[in-house]
N, C-alpha and C positions, 0 to 999 in steps of 0.2 A: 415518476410519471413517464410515461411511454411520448417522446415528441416524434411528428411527422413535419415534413418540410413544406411549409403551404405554396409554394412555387410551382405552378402550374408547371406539368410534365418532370418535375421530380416526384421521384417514388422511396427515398432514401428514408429511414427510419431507425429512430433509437436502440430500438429492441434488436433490428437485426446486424448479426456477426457482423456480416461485408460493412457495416458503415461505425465501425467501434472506432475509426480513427479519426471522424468527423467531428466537429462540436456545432454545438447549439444556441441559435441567437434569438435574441428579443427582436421582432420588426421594429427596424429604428424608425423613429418618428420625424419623417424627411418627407418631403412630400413630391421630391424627383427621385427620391427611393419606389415609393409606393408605387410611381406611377411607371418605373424601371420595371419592379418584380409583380405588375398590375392587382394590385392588391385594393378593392373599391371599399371595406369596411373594416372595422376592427375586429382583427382574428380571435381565435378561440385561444383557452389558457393552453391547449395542447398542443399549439401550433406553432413553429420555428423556423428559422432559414437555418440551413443548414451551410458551413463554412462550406462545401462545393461549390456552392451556388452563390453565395457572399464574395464568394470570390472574382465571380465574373465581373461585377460592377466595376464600369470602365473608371483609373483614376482622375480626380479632379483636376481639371487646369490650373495651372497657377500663372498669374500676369507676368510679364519679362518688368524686368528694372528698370527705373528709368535710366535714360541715355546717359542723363549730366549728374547719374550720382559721384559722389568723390569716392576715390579710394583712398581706404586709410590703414593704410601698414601697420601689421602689429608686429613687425620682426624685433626681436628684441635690441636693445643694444647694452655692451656690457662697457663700464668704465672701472678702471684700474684706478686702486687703492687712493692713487695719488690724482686724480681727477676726479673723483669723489671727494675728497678732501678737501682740495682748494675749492672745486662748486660751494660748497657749503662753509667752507672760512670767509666767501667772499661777502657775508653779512655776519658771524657768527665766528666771535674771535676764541672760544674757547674749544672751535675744534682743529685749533693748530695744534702741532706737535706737544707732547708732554713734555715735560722735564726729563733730563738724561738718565737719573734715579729710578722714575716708576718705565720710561721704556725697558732699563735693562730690569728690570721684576717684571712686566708682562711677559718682554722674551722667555725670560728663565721658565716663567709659568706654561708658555707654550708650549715651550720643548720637553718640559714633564710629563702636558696631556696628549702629546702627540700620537700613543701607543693608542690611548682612549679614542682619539679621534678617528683613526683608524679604525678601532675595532667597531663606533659608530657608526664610520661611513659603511663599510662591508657590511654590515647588519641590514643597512638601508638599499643598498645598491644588489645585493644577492634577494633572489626569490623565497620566499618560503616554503619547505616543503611542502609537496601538495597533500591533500587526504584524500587517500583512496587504496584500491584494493592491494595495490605494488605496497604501501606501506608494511600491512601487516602479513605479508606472506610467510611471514616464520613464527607467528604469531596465536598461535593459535587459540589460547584466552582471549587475543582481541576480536579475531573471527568469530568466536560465538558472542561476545558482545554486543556487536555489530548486524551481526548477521543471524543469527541463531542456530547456523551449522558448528558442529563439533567440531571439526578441523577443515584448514583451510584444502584438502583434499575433497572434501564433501560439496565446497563452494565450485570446485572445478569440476567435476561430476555432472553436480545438477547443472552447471553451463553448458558442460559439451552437449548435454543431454537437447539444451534450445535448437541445436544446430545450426545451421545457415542462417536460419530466420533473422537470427540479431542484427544481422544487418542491413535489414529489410524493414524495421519496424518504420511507423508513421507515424509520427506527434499529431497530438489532435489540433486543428486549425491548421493542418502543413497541406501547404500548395504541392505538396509533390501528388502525380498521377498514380494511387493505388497499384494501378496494371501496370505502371511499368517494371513493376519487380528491380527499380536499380536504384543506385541513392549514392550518391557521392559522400567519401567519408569525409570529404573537409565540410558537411554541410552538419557534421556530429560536433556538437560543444565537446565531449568527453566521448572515451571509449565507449563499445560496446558492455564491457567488462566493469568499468567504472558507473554505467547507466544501471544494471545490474545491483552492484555494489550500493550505489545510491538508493535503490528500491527500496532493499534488503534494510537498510540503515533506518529509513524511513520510519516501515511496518516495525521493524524490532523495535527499537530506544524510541519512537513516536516523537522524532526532530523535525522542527517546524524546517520549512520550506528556506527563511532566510539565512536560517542557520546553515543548511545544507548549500545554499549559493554563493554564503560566505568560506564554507568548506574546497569546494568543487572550481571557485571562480568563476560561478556563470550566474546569470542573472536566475532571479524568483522565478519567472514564468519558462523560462525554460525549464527548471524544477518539476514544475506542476508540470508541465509537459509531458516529461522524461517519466515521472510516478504514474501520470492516469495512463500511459501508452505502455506501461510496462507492466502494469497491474493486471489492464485487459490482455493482453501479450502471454503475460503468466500463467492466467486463469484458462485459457485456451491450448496451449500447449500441457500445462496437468491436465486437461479434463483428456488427455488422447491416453492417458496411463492408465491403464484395466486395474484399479483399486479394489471391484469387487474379487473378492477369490472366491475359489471352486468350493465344493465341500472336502475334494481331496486334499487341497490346498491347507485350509483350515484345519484338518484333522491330523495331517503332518506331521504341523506347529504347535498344536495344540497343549499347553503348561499340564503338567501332572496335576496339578490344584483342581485344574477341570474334570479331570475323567473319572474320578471317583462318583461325583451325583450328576454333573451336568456335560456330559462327554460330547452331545449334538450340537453341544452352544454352535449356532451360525457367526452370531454379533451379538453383541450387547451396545442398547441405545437407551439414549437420553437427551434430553431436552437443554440446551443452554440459552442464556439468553444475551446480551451485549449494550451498553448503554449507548443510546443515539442522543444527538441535539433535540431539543425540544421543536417540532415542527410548526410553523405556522399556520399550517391550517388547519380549521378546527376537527374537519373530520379526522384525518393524519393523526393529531394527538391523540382521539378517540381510538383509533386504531393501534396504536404502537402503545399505552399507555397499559403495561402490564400492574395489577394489583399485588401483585407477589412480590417484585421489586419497589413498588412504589414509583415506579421514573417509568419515563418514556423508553421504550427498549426494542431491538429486533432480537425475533427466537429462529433458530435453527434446529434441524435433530440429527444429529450426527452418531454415528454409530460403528463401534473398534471390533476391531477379531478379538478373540480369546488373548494372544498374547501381545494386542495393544496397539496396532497400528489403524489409522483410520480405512474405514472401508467402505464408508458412507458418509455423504455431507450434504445436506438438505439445502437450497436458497433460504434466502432469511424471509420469515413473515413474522407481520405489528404481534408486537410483546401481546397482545388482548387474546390469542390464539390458543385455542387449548391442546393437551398434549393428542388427545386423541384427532383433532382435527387436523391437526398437525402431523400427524402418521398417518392418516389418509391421503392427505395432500401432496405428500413426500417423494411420493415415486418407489417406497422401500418394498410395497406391498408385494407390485410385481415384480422384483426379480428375486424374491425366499422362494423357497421349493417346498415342495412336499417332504417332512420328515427333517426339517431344517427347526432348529429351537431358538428363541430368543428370549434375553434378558434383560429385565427393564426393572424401572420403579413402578410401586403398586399405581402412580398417579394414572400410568399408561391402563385404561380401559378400553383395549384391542381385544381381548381373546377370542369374543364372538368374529370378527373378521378372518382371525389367524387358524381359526379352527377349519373353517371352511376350503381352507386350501391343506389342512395338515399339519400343521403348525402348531409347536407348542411354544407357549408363554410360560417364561421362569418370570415368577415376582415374592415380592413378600407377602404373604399368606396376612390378608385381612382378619381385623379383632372380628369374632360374632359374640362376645360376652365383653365383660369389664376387662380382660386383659387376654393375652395369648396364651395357650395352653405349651405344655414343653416342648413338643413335637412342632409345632408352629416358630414358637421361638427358638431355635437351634436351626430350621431353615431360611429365618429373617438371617443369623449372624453366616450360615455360608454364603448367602445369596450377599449380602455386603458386603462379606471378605473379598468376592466376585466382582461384584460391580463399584468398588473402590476405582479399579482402575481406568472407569471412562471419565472418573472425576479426574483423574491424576493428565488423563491424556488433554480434557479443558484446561485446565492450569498450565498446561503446555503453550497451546492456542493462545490464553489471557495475555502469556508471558509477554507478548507482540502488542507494544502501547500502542499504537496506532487503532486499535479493538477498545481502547480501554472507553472512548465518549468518540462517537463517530461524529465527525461537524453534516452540517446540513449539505454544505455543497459536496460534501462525498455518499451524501444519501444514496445517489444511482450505481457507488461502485460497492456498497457494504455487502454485497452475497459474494461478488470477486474479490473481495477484502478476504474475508472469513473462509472461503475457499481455499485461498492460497495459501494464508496462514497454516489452517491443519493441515495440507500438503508436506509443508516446509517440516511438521515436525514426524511424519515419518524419517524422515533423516537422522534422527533421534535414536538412539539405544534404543530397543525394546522395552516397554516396561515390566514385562513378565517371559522369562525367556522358558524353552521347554523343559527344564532341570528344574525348573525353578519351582517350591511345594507349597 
């Protein structure tokens, strides 16, 4: 749902870029609130304050103490073995000295575990390594783990790639002035790098939030902080990467596998779909509730070059969406060319659209009797052999648990979810390199 800020003379809004580092409030139910932000009825469900403006309410007074409270010292005080002792022998005769026998066997016992106690206390008194990205820098298995870059060289790449920006970013709910382009680094829980880092860990291995504050040493809500403002962050800085390629581009790259029957392929697309929360509202479930999964689901239609890398990736709409209406909607239509070919599943009933600009559609050839004829069937098993690989490149995407059941409060970031993820796994080996038959 699209919120707008009901405070007279703000114009800040959900949908748009400039306000992605703002969050969204319920009108508290305060009644020198309402009459602070002149609010005379109860707002609509689409209606919000926005943390800019939340912010300005002056804070509450708090009354001074009174005069004649006491004060009462908590400075510790430490008493030595032997004034401890006698406090408490002086009712309690059995904690006077032991017998000369079992003192000299506790000493001895002492001086045994001494080594122990030692290596106790150091255990307790040193820090524990931290988690984070310094850890696994020669690590390379752990980096794709973690992160779902191949080597920890790939992780440095797509950093430098953010540039400056990182350290510019805005936590949603942060008092800091958008426009002033400046941020103190002591106002960062963790690095830029380790912000990052933490992202990544998130979307791959799908670690809850306290797990990762437990990781990191910083609290929960700084988590959720650090992930919605790095996600939006993400999603924006990919979308500046010219992922469509040319047709000279395409043709290149193009796998020997292709140029035997389908040498124009542009992309091959297909539909995937992603498990959401069950939505509470009735329509919402009406809407997301795909019959082909059976669950509540958001669809995208994403669509790879010939040799495998994403080149297209749709926002998500409710799982009920069909495939054809869903390539209308897409935005793919306008930027194929004339003489450009695409390859899909028979479900995609496009060709009347695609024709009209030039465009040929590769599919598997529809039964018109009881079964396929040879010629039919021998273009179902190229076309498969084909389009295997926009399956291989979702099972990329899936890989990323944070995809696997999206919760309700990340409903507004699931199309910048799903975005970045396929992003992420261009970074990946090709799945069909040009040698390749």
């Amino acid at each position: 749902m699209v919120y707008i800020c009901l405070v007279e003379g703000c114009t800040n809004c959900s949908n748009n870029p400039d306000c992605y580092y703002l969050s969204w409030h319920r009108p508290p139910h305060d009644e020198a609130l309402y009459r602070f932000f002149k609010i005379h009825e109860k707002p609509a469900a689409h209606l919000r304050i926005c943390s800019e403006c939340l912010s300005k309410v002056p804070a509450p007074k708090h009354r001074k103490p009174p005069s004649n409270r006491l004060e009462i010292s908590h400075k510790r005080v430490r008493l030595t073995r032997e004034e401890m002792r006698q406090a408490v022998a002086h009712d309690h005769t059995y904690a006077l000295s032991p017998p000369s026998s079992t003192s000299s066997f506790l000493s001895s016992v002492q001086t045994r575990d001494e080594p122990a106690l030692a290596l106790s206390e150091a255990v307790h008194t040193s820090s524990v390594a931290s988690f984070g990205i310094e850890a696994f820098m020669d690590d390379d298995s752990a980096i794709h783990f973690y992160t779902s870059f191949p080597t920890y060289a790939h992780f440095i790449i797509c950093y430098n790639f953010l540039g400056d920006a990182v350290h510019h970013i805005i936590y949603p709910g942060s008092s800091v002035d958008p426009s002033s382009k400046t941020r103190m680094k002591s106002q960062r829980a963790i690095s830029p790098q380790n912000e990052f880092f933490l992202t990544l860990c998130r979307l791959r291995c799908g670690m809850m939030e306290q797990d990762l504050a437990y990781r990191f040493k910083i609290s929960q809500s700084t988590v959720s902080r650090i992930f919605t403002a790095w996600v939006n962050f993400l999603y924006y800085k990919f979308k500046e990467i010219p992922i469509w390629p040319t047709q000279a581009q395409v043709q290149s790259l193009i796998p020997e596998q292709f140029k035997s029957h389908y040498s124009s392929t542009r992309i091959i697309i297909d539909a995937t779909e992603v498990f959401i929360q069950r939505p509470s509202n009735p329509h919402a479930q009406q809407l997301t509730f795909s019959s082909y999964k059976n669950h509540n689901t958001a669809k995208a239609l994403a669509g790879i070059t010939p040799s495998g890398a994403f080149s297209f990736i749709s926002p998500l709409y409710g799982g009920s969406i069909s495939d054809r209406e869903l390539f209308l909607n897409s935005g793919l239509l306008e930027i194929l060319e004339e003489g450009d070919a695409v390859m899909a599943d028979k479900g995609f009933n496009i060709a009347d659209v695609l024709e009209k600009k030039g465009i040929t559609l590769n599919i598997p050839p529809r039964k018109h009797g009881d079964q396929l004829g040879d010629r039919e069937l021998i273009e179902t098993r190229r076309i498969a052999s084909l389009r295997i690989h926009i399956e291989r490149a979702f099972s990329r995407v899936k890989a990323f648990k944070m995809l696997t059941n999206i919760p309700n409060n990340m409903a507004g970031l699931a199309s910048e979810l799903f975005f970045v993820c396929a992003i992420l796994t261009n970074f990946h080996p090709p799945l069909c390199t040009k040698n390749s038959q």
